[in-house]
C-alpha positions in Angstrom: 31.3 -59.6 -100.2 32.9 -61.2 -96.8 30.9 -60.8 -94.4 33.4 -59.0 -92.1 33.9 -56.0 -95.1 29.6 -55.2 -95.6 29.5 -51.6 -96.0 25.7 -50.9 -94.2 24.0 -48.0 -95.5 21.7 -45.4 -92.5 18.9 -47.2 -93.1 20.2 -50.8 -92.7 21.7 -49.4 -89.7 18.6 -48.1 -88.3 17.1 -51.8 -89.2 19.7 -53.4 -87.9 19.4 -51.6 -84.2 15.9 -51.7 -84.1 16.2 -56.0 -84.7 19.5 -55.9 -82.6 17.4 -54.3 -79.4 14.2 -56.4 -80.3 15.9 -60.0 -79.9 17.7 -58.9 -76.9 14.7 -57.4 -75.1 13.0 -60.7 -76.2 15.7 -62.4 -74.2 15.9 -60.8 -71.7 12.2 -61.2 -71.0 12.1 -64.7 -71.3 15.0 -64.6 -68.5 13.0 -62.8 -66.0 10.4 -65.0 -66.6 12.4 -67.7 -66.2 14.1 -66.5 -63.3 10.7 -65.1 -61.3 9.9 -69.0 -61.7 12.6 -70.1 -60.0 12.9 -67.8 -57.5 9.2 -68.5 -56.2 10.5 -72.2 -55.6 13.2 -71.0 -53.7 13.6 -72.9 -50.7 16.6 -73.2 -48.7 20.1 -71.1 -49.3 21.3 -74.1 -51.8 18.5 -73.2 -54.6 19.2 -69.3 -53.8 23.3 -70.5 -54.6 22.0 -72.3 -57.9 20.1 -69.2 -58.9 23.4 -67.3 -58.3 25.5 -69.3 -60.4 22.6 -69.2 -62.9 22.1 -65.7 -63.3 25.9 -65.4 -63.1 26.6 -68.0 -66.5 23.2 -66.3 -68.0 24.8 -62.4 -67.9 28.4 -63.8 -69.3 26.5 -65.0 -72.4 24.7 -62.8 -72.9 26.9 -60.1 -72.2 29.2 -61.5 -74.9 26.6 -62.7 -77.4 25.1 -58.7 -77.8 28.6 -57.1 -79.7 27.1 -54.6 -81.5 30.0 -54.0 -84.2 29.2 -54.1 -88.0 32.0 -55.9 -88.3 30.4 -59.3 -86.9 26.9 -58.7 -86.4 25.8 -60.6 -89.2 27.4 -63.2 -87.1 25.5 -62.3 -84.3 22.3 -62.0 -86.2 23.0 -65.6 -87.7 23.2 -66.9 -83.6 20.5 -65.2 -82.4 18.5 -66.2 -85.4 19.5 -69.9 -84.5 18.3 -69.4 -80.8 15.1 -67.9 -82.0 15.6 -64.7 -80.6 15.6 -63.0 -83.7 13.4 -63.8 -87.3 14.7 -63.0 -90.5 11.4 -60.8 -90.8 12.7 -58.7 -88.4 15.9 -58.2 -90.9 13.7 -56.9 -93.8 15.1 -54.1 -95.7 19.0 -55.3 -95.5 20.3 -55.7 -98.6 19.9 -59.3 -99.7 23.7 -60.4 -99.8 23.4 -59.7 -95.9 19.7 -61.4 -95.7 21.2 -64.5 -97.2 24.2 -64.9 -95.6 22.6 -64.4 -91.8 20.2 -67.4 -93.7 22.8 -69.4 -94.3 25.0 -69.0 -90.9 21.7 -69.8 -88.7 21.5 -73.0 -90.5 25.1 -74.6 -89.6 
């Protein structure tokens, strides 16, 4: 099976969302976190420029990194896996070809 052809049945779909919207609400709390942090340190206009350009790099990536198409989301499984955003736990009940590969890709 290539990964770009995996035929995903309801229920892997409804697995796959519910993971999908986990590991980006676990993002994007550790980004406001993050970001409350720096903003109480904020001192004069240079650090409020720096938290600009932050926040301006963060929502690029992670605007691109969340492509919800079955197409490449075992990709994007496999990357957010890697980044520890995701855990393959939260992938149980995909069919084990797709389990192994997203294995496999967050290792290289």
């Amino acid at each position: 099976m290539q990964v770009s052809e995996a035929e995903w049945t309801e229920v892997e779909k409804n697995i796959a969302k519910t993971a999908f919207d986990q590991a980006y609400m676990r993002e994007i709390e550790a980004l406001i976190q993050q970001v409350r942090a720096e903003a109480s340190s904020l001192v004069e206009l240079g650090d409020l420029w720096r938290l600009h350009d932050f926040l301006s790099a963060r929502r690029h990536e992670v605007e691109g990194k969340y492509d919800y198409e079955y197409s490449g989301l075992l990709f994007v499984f496999a990357g957010l896996v890697k980044e520890g955003w995701l855990h393959l736990s939260d992938l149980e009940g995909l069919e084990k070809g797709k389990l192994s590969k997203v294995a496999s890709l967050a290792k290289m």
